[in-house]
C-alpha positions in Angstrom: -45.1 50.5 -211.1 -46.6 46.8 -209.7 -43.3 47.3 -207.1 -44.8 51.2 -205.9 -48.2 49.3 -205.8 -46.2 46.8 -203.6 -44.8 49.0 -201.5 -47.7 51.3 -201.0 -49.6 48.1 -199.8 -47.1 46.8 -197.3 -46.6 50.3 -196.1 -49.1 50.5 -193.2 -48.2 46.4 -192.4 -44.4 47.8 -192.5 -45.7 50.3 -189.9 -47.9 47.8 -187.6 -44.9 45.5 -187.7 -42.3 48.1 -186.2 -44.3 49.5 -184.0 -45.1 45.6 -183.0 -41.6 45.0 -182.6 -40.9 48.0 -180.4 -43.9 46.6 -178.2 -42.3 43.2 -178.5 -38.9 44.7 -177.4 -40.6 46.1 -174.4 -42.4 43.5 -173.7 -38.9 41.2 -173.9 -37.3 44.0 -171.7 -39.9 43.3 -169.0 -39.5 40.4 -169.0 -36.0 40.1 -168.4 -36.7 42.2 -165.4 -39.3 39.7 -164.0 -37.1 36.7 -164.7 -34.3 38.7 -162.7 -36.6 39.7 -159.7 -38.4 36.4 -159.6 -34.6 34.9 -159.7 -33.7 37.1 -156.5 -37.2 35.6 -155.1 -36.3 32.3 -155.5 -32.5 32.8 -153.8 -34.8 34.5 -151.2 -37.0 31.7 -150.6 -34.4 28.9 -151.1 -32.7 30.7 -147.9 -35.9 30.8 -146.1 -36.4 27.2 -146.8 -33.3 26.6 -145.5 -33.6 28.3 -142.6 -37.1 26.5 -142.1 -35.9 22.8 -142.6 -33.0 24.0 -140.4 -35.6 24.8 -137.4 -37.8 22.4 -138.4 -34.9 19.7 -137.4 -33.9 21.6 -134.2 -37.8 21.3 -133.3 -38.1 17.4 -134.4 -34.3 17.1 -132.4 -35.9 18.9 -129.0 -39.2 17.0 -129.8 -37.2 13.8 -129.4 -34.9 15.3 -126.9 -38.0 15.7 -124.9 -39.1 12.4 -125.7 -36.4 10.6 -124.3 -36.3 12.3 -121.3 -39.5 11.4 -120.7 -39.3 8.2 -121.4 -36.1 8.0 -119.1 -38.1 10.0 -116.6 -40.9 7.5 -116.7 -38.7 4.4 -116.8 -36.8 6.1 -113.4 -40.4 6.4 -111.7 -41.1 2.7 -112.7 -38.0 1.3 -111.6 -38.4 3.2 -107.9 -41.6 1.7 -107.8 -40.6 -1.7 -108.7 -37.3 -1.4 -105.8 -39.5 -0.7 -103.3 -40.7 -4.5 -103.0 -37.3 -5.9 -104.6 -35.9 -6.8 -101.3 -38.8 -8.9 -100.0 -38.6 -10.7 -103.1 -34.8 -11.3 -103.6 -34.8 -12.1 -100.1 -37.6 -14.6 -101.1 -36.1 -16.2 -104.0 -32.7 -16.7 -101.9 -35.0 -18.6 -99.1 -35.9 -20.6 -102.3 -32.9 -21.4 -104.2 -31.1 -22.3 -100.7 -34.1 -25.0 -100.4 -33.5 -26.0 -103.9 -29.4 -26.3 -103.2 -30.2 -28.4 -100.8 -32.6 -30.6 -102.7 -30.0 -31.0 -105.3 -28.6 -34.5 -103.8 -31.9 -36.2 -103.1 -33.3 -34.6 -106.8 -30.2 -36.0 -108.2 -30.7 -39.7 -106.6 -34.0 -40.1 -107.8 -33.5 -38.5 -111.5 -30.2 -41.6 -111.3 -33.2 -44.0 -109.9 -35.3 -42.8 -112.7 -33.3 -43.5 -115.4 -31.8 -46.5 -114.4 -34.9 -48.9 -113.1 -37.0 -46.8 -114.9 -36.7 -46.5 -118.7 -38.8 -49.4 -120.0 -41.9 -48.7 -117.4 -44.8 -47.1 -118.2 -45.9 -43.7 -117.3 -48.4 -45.3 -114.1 -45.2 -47.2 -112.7 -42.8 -44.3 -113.1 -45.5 -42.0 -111.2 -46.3 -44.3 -108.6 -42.7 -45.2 -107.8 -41.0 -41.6 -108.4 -44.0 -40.3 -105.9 -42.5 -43.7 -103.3 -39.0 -43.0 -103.6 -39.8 -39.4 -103.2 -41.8 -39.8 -100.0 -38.4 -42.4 -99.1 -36.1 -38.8 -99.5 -38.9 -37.2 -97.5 -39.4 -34.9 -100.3 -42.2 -32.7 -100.8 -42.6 -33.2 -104.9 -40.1 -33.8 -107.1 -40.3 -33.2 -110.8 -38.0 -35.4 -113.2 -38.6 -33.3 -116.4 -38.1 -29.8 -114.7 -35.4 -31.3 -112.5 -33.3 -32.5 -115.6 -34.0 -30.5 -118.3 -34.9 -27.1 -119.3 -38.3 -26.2 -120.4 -36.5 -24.3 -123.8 -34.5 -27.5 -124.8 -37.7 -29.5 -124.1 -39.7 -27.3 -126.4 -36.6 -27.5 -129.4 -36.9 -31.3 -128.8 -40.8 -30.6 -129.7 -40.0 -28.8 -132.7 -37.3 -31.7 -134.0 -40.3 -33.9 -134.0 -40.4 -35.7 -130.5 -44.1 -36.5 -129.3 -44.9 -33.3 -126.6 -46.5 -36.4 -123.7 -45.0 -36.6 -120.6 -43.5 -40.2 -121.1 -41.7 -39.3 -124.8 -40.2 -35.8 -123.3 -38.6 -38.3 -120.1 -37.6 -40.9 -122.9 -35.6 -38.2 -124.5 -34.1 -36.9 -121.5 -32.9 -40.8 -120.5 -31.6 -41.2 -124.2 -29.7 -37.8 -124.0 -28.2 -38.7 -120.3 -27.9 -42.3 -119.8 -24.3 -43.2 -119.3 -25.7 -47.2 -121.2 -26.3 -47.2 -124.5 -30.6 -47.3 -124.7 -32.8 -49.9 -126.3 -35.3 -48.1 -128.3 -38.2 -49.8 -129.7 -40.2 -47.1 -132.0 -42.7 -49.2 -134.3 -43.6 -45.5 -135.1 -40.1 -44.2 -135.9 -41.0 -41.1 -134.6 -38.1 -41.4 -131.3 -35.7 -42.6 -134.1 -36.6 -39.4 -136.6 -36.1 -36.5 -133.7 -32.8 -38.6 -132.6 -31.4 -38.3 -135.9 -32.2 -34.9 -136.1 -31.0 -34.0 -132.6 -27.6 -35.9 -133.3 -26.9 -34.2 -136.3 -27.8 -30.5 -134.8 -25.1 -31.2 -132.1 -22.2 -33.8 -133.7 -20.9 -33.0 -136.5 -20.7 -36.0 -139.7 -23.3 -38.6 -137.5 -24.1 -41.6 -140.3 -27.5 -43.4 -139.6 -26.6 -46.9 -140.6 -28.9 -50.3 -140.8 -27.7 -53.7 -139.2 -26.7 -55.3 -142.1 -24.0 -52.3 -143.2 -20.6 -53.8 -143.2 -19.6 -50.7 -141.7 -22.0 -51.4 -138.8 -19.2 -53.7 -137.1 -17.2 -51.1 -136.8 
């Protein structure tokens, strides 16, 4: 009896719950559909996307395509513009590096002047008599540092520690070329600092010895 009473209870649940589980069933069907068309979707839009990176490189490719030729068109109309005055001004700098060819022998007499009567005279001396021996050579100017030395070595010399004045940047160049072996007196030590510094950069194994070292004699 308490199992009929059971069973007549449950009854109408028994009843919701199949025809819940058709619905569900249904439901689950359609679903399965969906997932299927909304797979096919994404193989459809995964081959659009594709196609669109695809043009969207072709466009980026012409865009820089275009670009280039631009530029190359631009850089063509520049340089045609620029060779219209190159010959007046190769044919200028020849008129000027024939006059500096043939300055070369005086510039190199006085530059041999400077750096042999020269080296232990102060910057007023050295201008006065480089201007006389210049005037001598019947030479309109003459420039010692510019004539011997290049303005990038001058300006590594600067960075290795050597004092930027006009007198310090000729010291180094008389150091560096003098075929005597230079007297150098630096209370300062600053001439003695950049020399170690430019030795080392260009020998290789340069020692930096005091007067008493018994390996000075040798």
């Amino acid at each position: 009896m308490k199992y009929s009473e059971v069973l007549l209870k449950i009854e109408p649940l028994t009843s919701e719950l199949n025809g819940l589980q058709k619905k569900l069933d249904t439901s689950q069907a359609r679903v399965k559909e969906c997932e299927m068309q909304l797979q096919e979707l994404d193989a459809s839009v995964s081959v659009l996307n594709d196609n669109f990176m695809q043009k969207t490189a072709e466009a980026e490719s012409l865009k820089l395509d275009l670009k280039k030729a631009e530029e190359i068109l631009h850089a063509a109309e520049s340089l045609l513009q620029q060779l219209s005055g190159e010959n007046e001004r190769w044919s200028k700098q020849i008129k000027v590096l024939e006059r500096e060819l043939e300055q070369v022998p005086a510039n190199s007499m006085v530059s041999a002047a400077v750096m042999t009567y020269l080296g232990a005279q102060n910057e007023t001396t050295r201008e006065l008599k480089i201007k006389e021996w210049a005037q001598m050579m019947r030479m309109q100017s003459f420039e010692f540092r510019t004539f011997m030395c290049s303005e990038s070595q001058l300006l590594t010399w600067k960075k290795e520690g050597l004092p930027a004045d006009s007198l310090s940047m000729e010291n180094g160049i008389m150091i560096l070329n003098t075929q005597r072996t230079p007297l150098i007196i630096d209370p300062a030590t600053q001439a003695s600092e950049w020399l170690k510094k430019n030795l080392k950069t260009v020998y290789d194994g340069v020692e930096v010895l005091n007067h008493t070292d018994i390996k000075f004699n040798t």
